[in-house]
N, C-alpha and C positions, 0 to 999 in steps of 0.2 A: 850410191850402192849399186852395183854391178846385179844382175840376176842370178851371175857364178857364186856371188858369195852370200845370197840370203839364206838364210834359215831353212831346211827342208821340215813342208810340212810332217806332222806327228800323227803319227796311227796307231791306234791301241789293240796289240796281235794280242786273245785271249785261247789258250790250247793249256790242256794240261800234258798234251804228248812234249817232248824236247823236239821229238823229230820234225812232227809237224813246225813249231816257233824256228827251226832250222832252215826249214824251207820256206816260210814266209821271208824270212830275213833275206834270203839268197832271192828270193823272186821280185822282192819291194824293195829291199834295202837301197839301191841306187836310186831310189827319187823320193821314198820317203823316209823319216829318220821313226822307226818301231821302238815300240815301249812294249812287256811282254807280261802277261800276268799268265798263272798256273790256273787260274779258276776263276768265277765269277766275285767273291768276295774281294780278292786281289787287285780283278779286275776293277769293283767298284769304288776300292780307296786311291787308285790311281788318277779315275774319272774326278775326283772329289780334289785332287793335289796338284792336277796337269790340266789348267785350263787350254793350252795349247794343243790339245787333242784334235779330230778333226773328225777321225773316221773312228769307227771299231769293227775288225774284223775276229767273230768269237765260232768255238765251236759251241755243241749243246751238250755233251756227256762229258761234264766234269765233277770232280767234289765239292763239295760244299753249297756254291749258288752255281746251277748250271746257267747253260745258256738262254735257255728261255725266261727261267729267271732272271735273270742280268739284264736280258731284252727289258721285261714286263717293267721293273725296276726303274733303267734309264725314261724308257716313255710316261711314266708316273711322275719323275722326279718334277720336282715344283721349277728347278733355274731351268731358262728357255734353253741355256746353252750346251749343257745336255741331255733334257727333253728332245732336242730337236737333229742330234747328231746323228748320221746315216752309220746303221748297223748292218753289215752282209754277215749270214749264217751258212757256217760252212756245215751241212748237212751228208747222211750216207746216199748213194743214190737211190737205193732201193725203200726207206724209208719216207712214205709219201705222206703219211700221216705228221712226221714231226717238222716236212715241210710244210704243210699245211696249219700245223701250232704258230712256227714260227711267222709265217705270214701275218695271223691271227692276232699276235702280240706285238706286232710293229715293226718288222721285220724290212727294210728297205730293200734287201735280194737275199739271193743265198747262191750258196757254193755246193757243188758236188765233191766228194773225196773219190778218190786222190785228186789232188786241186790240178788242175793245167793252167800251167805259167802262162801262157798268153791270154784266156778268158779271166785269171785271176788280176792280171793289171789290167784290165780294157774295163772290167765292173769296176774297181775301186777305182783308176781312175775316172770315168761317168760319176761316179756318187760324190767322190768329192770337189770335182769342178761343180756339179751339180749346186751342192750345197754352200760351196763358197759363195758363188754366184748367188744364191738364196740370201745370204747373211749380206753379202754387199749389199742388194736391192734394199733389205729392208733397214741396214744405214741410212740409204741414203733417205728413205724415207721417213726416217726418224730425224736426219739433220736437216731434210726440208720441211717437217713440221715444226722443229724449234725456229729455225729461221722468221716462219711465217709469224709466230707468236711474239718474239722476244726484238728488242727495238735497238738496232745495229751500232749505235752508240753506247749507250750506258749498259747494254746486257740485259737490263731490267724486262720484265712482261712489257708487250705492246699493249696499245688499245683494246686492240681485239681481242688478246688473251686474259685482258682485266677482265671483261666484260663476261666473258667466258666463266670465268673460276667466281666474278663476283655473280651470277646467278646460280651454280652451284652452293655458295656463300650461303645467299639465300634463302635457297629451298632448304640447307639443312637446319638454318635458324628456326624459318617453320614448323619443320617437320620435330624438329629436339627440344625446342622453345628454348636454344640458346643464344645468347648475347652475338651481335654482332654488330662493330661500328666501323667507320670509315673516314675517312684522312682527304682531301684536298688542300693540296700545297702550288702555290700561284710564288717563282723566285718574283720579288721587288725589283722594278724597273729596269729588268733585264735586257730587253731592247737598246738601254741606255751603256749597259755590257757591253755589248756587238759592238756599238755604234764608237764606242771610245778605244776600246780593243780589240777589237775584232774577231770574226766568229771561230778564232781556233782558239781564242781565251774563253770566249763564253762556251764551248763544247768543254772544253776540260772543267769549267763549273761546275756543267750540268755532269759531267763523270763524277765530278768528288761528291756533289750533290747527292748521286745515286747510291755510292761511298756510305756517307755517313747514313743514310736512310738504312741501308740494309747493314750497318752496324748497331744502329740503335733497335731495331725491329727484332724479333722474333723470329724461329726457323717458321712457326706456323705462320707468320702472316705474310701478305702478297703485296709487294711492292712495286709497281711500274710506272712506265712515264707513258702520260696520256697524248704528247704532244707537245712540243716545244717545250716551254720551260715549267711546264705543270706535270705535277706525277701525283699519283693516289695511292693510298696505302689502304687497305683489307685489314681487320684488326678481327679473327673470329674469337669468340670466347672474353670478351675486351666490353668492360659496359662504360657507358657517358663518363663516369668521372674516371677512368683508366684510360681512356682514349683522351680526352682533355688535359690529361697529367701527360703524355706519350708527346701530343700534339706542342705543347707549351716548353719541352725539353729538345724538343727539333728543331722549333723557332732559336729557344738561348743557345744551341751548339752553330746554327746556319751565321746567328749575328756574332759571335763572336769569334768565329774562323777567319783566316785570311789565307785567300787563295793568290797563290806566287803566281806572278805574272814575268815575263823577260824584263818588263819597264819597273814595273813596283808591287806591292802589296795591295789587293782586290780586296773588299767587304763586301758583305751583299746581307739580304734580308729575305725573308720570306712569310706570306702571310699563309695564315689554314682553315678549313672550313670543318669540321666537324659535323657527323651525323650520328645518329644511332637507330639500329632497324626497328627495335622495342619501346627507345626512351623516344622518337620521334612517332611514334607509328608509324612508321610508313609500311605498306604494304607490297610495295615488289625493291627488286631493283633502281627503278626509276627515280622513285621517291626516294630511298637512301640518296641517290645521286644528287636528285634535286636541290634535298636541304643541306647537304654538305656544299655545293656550288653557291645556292643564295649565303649562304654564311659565308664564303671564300670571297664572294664579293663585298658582304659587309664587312670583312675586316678589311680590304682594300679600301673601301670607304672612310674606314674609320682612321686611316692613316698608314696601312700597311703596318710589318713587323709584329703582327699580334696572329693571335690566335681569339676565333669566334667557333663558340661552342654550342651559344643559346639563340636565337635571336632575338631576344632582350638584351645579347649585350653590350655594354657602356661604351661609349669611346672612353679611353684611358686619359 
C-alpha cells in the first residue's frame, strides 16, 4: 500500500457555529479526514463509536455539554484510548480565565479565535505526531514485554512469566485462604521423538500439546511450558481431587491422540505431578513446585503415563 492511498488520519472538529466547522474543514480537510459534532454530547457519542479518532479540536461555549465539560469527561474516561487523546481548545483571545479552566482540565493547547490557518495546522499537526508517536512507543512496549514472558513456539507463558503469575497465585491463596493447585506434565520419552523424527515433528507435538492443554483448561488458569518438553499448569480456585480429576483426563486425551507425522501416525504419553498449596502445605511457591516435581518424577518412576497425586502413590 502506497502512502497516496492510506487512510487519512480522523479528527474530531467539535463547534456548534457551521461557520467555524467550515473552516476547520477548509484548513484541515486536505490531510485529515474531520468528523463534526455541534456540541459536547454529540461530540461524546462519536468518541464512544469512532475508535479511529486521533485528535479532538472543540470549542468551549456550546449547548448541552460544553467544552470544558467534554474536556473533563474524555480525561476521566476509564479506556486509555481516549483518556489519552490530545485535545486543543479553541478559546476567545481576550478570555484569560477560561484559558486557564481549560488548561486546568487537561487541555493539551488551545486556539485563539479567529483561528489562523497556518498556527492552526502547525499545533494539530505537533499533537498528533506527538501522540502517534506516544501510542507507537508504548506498542512496542507492550509487544516486547509479551515477547519477554510468552515462549516463541507454543505461545504458551514462559518460565519466567509462570513464576511471575505463580507467586501472585500464591499470595492470593494466602491472603483469601483459597484453593490452589498445580500441574507438572513431563511428555514420555520425548527425546526418543527427536531422535526418530526429528525436531520439526517433536515441535509440532509440543504445539498440539500446548493445543489440547489450553483446551482442556480454563480461561482462569495459566498454562506454560517450562522448558523443553515440560509445561505447568496453575489451577487457582481448584482443590486435590479437582486437580487430580483435570490431571488424569490430560494423561487419557495425550495417550490416545495421534499426532500426523509426513511418515506415519505418532503416539506419545505423558506423565504428571500434582501439588496442592493447602492439601500439601506448602508454604511459598517453592514448595508448591517442589512436591509437584517429586511426584512428576515418581510417576516417571513408576512407569510413566500416569498421573501421581499422593506420594503414597501405587505403581499401577
Amino acid at each position: 500500500m502506497t502512502t497516496s492511498s492510506l487512510p487519512l488520519p480522523c479528527i474530531l472538529a467539535v463547534d456548534d457555529s457551521r461557520v467555524m466547522r467550515l473552516v476547520l474543514e477548509q484548513y484541515l480537510g486536505s490531510r485529515f479526514r474531520l468528523l463534526h459534532a455541534v456540541d459536547g454530547e454529540e461530540a461524546w457519542s462519536l468518541l464512544e463509536s469512532h475508535p479511529e479518532i486521533e485528535l479532538v479540536v472543540t470549542d468551549i461555549q456550546m449547548p448541552r455539554l460544553n467544552g470544558i465539560e467534554l474536556l473533563q469527561r474524555v480525561r476521566q474516561c476509564p479506556h486509555d484510548r481516549v483518556r489519552s487523546l490530545p485535545v486543543i481548545v479553541a478559546t476567545t483571545g481576550s478570555d484569560v480565565e477560561e484559558r486557564h479552566l481549560a488548561f486546568r482540565s487537561g487541555a493539551s493547547d488551545f486556539l485563539t479565535k479567529p483561528l489562523d490557518e497556518v498556527e492552526l495546522r502547525a499545533r494539530v499537526e505537533v499533537h498528533y505526531r506527538l501522540a502517534r508517536t506516544i501510542r507507537e512507543l508504548e506498542e512496542s512496549r507492550q509487544q516486547l514485554a509479551e515477547q519477554a514472558t510468552t515462549d516463541s513456539l507454543t505461545g504458551l507463558k514462559n518460565r519466567r512469566a509462570l513464576i511471575d503469575h505463580g507467586e501472585r497465585f500464591v499470595a492470593l491463596a494466602k491472603r483469601q485462604g483459597n484453593e490452589l493447585a498445580l500441574l507438572l506434565l513431563d511428555l514420555d520419552r520425548f527425546k526418543e521423538v527427536n531422535d526418530t523424527y526429528g525436531h520439526a515433528v517433536g515441535d509440532q507435538v509440543l504445539v498440539e500439546m500446548s493445543k489440547a492443554l489450553t483446551r482442556l483448561t480454563r480461561d482462569a488458569d495459566l498454562v506454560g511450558r517450562i522448558g523443553g518438553e515440560e509445561f505447568a499448569v496453575f489451577l487457582p480456585g481448584t482443590d486435590p481431587a479437582g486437580a487430580a480429576h483435570l490431571a488424569e483426563r490430560i494423561r487419557a486425551v495425550v495417550r490416545s491422540s495421534t499426532w500426523v507425522t509426513d511418515q506415519s501416525g505418532l503416539q506419545t504419553s505423558v506423565s504428571i505431578g500434582v501439588s496442592s498449596f493447602a492439601g500439601d502445605g506448602c508454604r511459598d511457591l517453592a514448595s508448591l513446585l517442589e512436591v509437584a516435581d517429586r511426584r512428576l518424577y515418581r510417576a516417571k518412576e513408576l512407569g510413566r503415563d500416569r498421573v501421581c497425586a499422593r506420594d503414597s502413590d501405587p505403581a499401577a
